[in-house]
N, C-alpha and C positions, 0 to 999 in steps of 0.2 A: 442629078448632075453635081449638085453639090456636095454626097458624099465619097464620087468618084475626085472631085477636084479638093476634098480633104485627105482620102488616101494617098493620090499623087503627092501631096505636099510632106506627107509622116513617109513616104515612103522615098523621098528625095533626103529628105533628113536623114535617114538613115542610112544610105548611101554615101551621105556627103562625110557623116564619121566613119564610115568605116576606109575609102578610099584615103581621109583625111589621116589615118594611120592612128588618130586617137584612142590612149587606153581608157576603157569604159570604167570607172570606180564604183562600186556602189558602198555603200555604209549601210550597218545592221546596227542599230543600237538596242541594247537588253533590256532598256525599259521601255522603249516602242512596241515589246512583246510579252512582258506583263511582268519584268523582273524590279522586284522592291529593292531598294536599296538602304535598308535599314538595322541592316547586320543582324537580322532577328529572322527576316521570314524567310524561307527556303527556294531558293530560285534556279533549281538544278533544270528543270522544264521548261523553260525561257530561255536558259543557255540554250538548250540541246534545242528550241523549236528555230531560235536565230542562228545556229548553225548549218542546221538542218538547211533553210532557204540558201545561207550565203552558199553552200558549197554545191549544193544541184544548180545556184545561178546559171544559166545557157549565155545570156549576150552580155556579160561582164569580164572584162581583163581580169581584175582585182576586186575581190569583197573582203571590207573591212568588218570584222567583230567589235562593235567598240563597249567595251566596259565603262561609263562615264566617270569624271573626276567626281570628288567628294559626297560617294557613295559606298556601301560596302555590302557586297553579296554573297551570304553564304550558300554555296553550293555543298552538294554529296558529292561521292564519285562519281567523273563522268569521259564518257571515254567518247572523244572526239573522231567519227573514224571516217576516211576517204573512200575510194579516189573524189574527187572532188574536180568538178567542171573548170570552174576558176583556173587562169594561172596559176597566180597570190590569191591565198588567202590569210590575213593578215588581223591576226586577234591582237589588237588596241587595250591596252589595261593603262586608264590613266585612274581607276577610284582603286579599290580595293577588293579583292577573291579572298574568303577565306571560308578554310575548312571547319566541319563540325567538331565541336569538343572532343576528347577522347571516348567519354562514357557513351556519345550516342553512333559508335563505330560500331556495338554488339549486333552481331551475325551481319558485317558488310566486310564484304572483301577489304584487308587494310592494307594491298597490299601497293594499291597506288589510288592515287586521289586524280588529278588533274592527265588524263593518256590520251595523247595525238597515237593515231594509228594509218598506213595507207595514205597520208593526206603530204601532196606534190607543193611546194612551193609557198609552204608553211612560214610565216614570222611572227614572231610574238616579238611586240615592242609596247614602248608604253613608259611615266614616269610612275605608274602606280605600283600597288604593293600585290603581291601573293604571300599569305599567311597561313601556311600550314598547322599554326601551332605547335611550333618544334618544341617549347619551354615545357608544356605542358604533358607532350609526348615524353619529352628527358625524364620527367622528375618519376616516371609509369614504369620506362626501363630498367627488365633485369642490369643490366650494365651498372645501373646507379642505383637501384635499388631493390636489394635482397630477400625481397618477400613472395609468399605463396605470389601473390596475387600480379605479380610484374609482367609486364607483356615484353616478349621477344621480339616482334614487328612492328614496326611502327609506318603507316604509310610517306611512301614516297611521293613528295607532293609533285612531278610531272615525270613524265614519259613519252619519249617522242620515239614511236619503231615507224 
């Protein structure tokens, strides 16, 4: 009896937000899912497993990404791809993203770093930083500099098709 009169009670709740018109928020945070925040350890797998959950989400209006403040995660490339359940889904950057050095680019695609693909209702906000590493990209380019060894592309730190 009394697990029929605890279903009635979760199953009235649930009714009562959803007739209540309330948008359901969830929050995915990157270190909830095993991302360092130490600008050293590689956290491209963390991104992509909290993705992964916010955007197959089923009873959420909005799932938040959130990158926490006064951290910095170096990711690889990572290509963010939809359709995606969520209305919103809304990647939060208040710490810090940034890419690997140039020298550890050999044999990965350079030719984008950070790519939303298929994904509806997309907002990237946030006071934090995304750090491509442009200075360091310049000083590599044939453009600025005329040696054998200059690279022609430099990736593009985001992409949204």
């Amino acid at each position: 009896m009394s697990i029929l009169a605890f279903a009635f009670v979760i199953l009235s709740c649930l009714n009562v937000l959803v007739l209540s018109g309330k948008t359901l928020v969830r929050d995915f945070n990157v270190v909830d899912y095993g991302a360092v925040g130490d600008g050293y350890t590689e956290n491209s797998q963390a991104f992509l497993r909290v993705w992964d959950i916010a955007c197959h989400l089923v009873f959420a209006e909005t799932a938040n990404m959130i990158i926490p403040e006064g951290m910095t995660f170096l990711v690889n490339p990572l290509l963010f791809e939809g359709p995606c359940k969520p209305k919103e889904i809304n990647f939060k950057i208040f710490g810090t993203i940034i890419s690997p050095k140039p020298s550890a680019w050999k044999g990965i695609d350079s030719t984008q770093w950070l790519a939303f693909r298929r994904v509806s209702g997309l907002i990237v906000d946030g006071y934090g930083t995304i750090n491509g590493r442009g200075s360091s990209w310049w000083s590599l380019s044939c453009k600025n500099n005329h040696r054998e060894a200059c690279i022609t592309s430099a990736p593009t730190v985001s992409r949204i098709k």
